[in-house]
N, C-alpha and C positions, 0 to 999 in steps of 0.2 A: 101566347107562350105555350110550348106545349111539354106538356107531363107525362111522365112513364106511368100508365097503366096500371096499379098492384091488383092483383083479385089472392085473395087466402082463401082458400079450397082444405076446408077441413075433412079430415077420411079417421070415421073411430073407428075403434076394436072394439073388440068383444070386453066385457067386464073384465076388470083385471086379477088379478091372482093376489089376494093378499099383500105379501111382499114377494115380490118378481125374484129376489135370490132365494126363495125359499120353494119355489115353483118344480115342480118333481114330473120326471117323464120315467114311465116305467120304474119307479121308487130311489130314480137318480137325482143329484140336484141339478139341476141347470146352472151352468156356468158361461153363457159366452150369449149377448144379444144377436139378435137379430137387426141388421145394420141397415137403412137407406142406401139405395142402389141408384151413386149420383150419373149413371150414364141417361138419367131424367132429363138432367139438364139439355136444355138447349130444345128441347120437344113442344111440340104445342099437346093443348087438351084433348085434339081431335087425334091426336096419334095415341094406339095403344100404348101402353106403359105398365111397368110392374118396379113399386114402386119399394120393391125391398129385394135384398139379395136373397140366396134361397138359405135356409131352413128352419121348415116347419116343427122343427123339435127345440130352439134356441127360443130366447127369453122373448115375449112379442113385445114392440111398444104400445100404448096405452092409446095413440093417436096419433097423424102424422100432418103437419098443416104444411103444404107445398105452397110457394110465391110463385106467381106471373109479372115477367116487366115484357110489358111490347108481348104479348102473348106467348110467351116461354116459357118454362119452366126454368128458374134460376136460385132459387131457395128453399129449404127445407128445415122445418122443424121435426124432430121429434122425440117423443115424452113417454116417457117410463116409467111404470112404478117406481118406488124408493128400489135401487139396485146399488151393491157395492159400487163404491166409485173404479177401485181397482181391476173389478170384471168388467168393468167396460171399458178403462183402458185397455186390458188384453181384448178385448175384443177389436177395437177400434187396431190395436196395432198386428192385429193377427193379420189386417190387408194393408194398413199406414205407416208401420210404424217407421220405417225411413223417412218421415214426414212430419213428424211430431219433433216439437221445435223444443229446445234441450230447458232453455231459461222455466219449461213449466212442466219437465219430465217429474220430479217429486211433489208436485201441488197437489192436494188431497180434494180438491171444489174448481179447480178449473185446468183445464188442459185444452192446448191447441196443436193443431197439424195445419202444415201449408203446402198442398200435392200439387208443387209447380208444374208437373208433368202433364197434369188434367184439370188443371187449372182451377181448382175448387181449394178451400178450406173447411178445418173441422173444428168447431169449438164443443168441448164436452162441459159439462158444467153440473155441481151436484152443492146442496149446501145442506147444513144441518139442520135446519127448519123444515127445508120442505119436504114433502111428500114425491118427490120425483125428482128424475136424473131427465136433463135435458143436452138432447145433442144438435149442433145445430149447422147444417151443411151450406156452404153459398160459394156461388159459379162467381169467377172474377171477372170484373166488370171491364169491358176494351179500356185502355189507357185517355181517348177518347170523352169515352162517356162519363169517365170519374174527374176529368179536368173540365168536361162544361157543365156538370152538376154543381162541383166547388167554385165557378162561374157565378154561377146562378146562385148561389148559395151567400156569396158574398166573402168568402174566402182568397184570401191573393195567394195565389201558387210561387210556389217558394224559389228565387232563380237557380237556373241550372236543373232544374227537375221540367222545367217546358219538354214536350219531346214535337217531333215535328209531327207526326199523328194526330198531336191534340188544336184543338182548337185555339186560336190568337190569343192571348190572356195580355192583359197588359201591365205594364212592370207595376204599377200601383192601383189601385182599388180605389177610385171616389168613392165618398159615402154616397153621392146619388144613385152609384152602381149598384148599391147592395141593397136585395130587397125589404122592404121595410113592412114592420108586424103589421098584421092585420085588424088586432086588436088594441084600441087606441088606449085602455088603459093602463098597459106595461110600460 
């Protein structure tokens, strides 16, 4: 049986700045991050890459852990110090905001975007406890690959969502179909 690949390739920054909204250039506040540049996706390791948009004067992330499936570049995390959640919605919408999906335009701890256009999503995510705003980028998976994984997973795909792309699924799921824990105490 074979399995998709993950490698997490972590890339840190420099120490970080106290609190990232309080971070000063030339004795101005910094307002707007510095965003992941998803034209990543789809590159393998051996291709150069630059893995953030430009600029050097906006708020930096603290780290950026990129995913490999099948040698690609397909996912990205990245982590910021504690930054208002609202400048990073305007940041995110200064390039997305035709993308951000309305049901979580007023959430204060989570927002999402779905760039059908370029086929990625964005989940931004901040909560009161922690010490960091996390934004989290992922390439959409072929219609394909997400109906043989729910395959394999032991999921029955729901009718009328078959598409002729995906692989045969069959209208019911035996339980022999579905794979079973590996650990025999659960």
């Amino acid at each position: 049986m074979k399995h998709a690949l993950w490698l997490i390739v972590t890339f840190a920054f420099a120490a970080s700045n106290a609190l990232a909204e309080e971070a000063t250039v030339e004795g101005t506040i910094k307002s707007e991050l510095r965003l992941f540049d998803p034209q990543v996706f789809g590159k393998t390791p051996a291709e150069p890459v630059k893995l953030l948009l430009p600029g050097a004067e906006l708020i930096q992330p603290r780290y950026i852990q990129v995913d490999l499936q099948s040698g690609h570049y397909f996912s990205a995390t990245v982590t910021y110090d504690k930054v208002d959640f609202e400048i990073a919605r305007r940041s995110l919408n200064k390039h997305y905001k035709e993308y951000e999906l309305e049901d979580f335009t007023n959430g204060r701890e989570l927002a999402l975007w779905r760039n059908t256009k370029d086929e990625f999503a964005i989940q931004l995510s901040s909560f009161d406890d922690a010490e960091e705003l996390r934004i989290i980028y992922i390439k959409f998976q072929p219609k394909s690959t997400v109906f043989e994984n729910m395959k394999k997973a032991g999921i029955a795909v729901c009718p009328g969502l078959e598409d002729a792309s995906a692989p045969s699924t069959p209208e019911k799921l035996e339980p022999s179909d579905a794979p079973q824990p590996r650990n025999e105490a659960f």
